[in-house]
C-alpha positions in Angstrom: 0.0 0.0 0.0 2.8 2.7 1.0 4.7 2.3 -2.6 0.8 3.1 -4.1 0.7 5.9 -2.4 4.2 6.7 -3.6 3.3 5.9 -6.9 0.3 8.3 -6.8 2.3 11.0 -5.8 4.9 10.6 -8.5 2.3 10.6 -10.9 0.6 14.0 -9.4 4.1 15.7 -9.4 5.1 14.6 -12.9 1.6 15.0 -14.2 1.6 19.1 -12.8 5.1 19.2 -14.5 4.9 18.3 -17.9 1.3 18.5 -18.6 0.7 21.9 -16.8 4.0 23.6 -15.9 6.2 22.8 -18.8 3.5 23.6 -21.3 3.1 27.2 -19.9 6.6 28.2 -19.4 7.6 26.5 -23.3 4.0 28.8 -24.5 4.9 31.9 -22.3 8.4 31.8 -24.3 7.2 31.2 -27.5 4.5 34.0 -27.6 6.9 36.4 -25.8 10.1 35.8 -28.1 8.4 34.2 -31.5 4.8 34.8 -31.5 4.5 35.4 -35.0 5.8 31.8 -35.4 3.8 30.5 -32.7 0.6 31.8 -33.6 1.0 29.8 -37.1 2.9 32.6 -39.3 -0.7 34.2 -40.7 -0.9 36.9 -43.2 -3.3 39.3 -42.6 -4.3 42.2 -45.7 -6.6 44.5 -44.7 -7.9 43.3 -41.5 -8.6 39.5 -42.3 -6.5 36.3 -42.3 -5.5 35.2 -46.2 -3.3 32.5 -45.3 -0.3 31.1 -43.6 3.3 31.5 -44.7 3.9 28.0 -44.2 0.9 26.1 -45.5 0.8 26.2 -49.0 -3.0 27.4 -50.9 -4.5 26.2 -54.5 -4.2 28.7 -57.5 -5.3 27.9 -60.7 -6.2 31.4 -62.2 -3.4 31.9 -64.9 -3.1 35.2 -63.7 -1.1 33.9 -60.3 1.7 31.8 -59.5 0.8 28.3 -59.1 2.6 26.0 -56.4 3.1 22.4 -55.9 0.4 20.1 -56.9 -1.1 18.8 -53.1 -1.9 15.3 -52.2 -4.0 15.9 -49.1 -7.8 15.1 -49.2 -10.4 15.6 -48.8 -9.2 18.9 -50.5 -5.7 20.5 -51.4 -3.8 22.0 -48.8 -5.7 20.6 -45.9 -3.7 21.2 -42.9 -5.6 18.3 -40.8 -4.8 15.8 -43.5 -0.7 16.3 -44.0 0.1 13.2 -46.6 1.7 12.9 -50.0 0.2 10.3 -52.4 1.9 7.5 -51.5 2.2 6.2 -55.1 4.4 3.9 -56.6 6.6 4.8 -60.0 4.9 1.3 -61.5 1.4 2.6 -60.6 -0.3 4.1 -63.2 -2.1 6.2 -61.6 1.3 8.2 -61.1 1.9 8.6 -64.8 -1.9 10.0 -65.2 -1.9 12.5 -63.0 1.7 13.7 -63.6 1.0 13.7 -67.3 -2.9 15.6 -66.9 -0.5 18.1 -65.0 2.2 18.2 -67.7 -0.9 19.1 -69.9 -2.5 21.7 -67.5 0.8 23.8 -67.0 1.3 24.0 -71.4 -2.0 24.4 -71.8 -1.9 27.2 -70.0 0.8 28.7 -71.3 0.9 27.5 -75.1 4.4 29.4 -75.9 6.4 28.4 -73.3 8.7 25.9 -74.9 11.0 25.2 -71.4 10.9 21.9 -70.0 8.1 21.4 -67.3 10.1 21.7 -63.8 9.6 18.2 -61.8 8.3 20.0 -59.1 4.7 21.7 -60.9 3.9 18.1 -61.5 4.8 16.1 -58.4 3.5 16.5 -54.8 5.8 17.0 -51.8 5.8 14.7 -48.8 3.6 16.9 -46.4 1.7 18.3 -49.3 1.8 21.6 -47.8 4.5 23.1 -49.1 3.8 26.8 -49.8 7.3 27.3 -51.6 8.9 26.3 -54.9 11.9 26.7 -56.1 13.1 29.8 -58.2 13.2 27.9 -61.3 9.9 27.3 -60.9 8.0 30.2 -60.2 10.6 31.7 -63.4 8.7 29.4 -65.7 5.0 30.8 -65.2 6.4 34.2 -65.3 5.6 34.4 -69.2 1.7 33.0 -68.5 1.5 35.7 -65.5 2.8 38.5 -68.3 0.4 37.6 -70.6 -2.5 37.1 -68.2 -2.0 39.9 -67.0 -1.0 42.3 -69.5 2.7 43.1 -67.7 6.2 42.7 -68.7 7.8 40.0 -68.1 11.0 41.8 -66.6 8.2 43.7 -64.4 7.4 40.6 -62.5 10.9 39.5 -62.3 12.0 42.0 -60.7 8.7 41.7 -58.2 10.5 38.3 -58.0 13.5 39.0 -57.0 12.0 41.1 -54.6 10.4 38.5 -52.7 12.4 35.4 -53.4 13.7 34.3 -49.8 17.5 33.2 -49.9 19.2 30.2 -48.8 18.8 29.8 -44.4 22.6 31.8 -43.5 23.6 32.4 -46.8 24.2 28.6 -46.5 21.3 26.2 -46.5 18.8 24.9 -49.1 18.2 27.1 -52.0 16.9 30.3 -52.9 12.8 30.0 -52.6 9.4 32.2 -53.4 6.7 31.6 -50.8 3.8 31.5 -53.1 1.0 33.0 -51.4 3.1 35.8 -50.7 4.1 36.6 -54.4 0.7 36.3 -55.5 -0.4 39.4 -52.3 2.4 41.3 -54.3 1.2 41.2 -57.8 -2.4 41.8 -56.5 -0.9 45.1 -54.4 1.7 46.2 -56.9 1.0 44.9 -60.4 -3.3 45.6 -61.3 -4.1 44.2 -65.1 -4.1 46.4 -67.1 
């Protein structure tokens, strides 16, 4: 009976610790020395939430940057349901959809003559990803200009503007947050 009792304890003090104690002190630190980070990174234009810096959103308006094709469901981008597809190279349900998004991205933009980058066509592991690569977001620059009636050297320059570079000048490669580019040319390039 006494080592119950000792037991019981053990599991009050620990329990107070690191399901009450711990959890304040780690939340009091976050929202005091990152509480943009902690409070999910949101983007806020003119008084309302339009996204997240980290979690990736569906565009398909050839007037916008488009990101990474997203394997969550029910619908793209869906933060509760964080998966890639989970398809095999012999399954040819791959090959469908990678080709039907070949197809979308030239349709779309009938002179571009550059390869496809890999990346447009394939889903990431999280399927969240609000980035893609500079190389990427270069090759819809020609459907944007013509969409939108701009010059091409217009948006790259908006590009280059917003293009976040490798982590300490070190790390990864140079990326454009897509959501973000997309606020730009909506504040800073109107159709014409």
């Amino acid at each position: 009976m006494k080592d119950l009792i000792i037991a019981i304890r053990i599991f009050i003090v620990l329990t107070i610790i690191t399901g009450v104690l711990y959890p304040l002190v780690v939340t009091g630190i976050a929202q005091t020395a990152f509480k943009n980070q902690a409070n999910g990174s949101l983007i806020v234009r003119n008084g309302q939430v339009v996204g997240s810096k980290l979690i990736g959103q569906q565009f398909d308006d050839p007037k916008y940057l488009w990101g990474r094709p997203s394997a969550t469901g029910p619908v793209p981008y869906n933060a509760a349901a964080s998966s890639g597809s989970n398809l095999g190279p012999t399954n040819p349900a791959l090959k469908e959809g990678l080709e039907g998004r070949v197809k979308t991205l030239k349709d779309a933009d009938h002179g571009n003559s550059k390869e496809v980058p890999t990346e447009l066509v394939t889903a990431s592991g999280s399927g969240l990803d609000p980035h893609i690569s500079l190389d990427a977001a270069e090759y819809q620059l020609s459907r944007i200009s013509k969409a939108r009636g701009i010059q091409e050297s217009s948006l790259k320059e908006l590009l280059s503007k917003v293009t976040e570079q490798r982590t300490l000048g070190l790390f990864g490669e140079p990326v454009v947050n897509v959501l973000q580019f997309n606020l730009a040319l909506d504040n800073n390039m109107k159709t014409e």
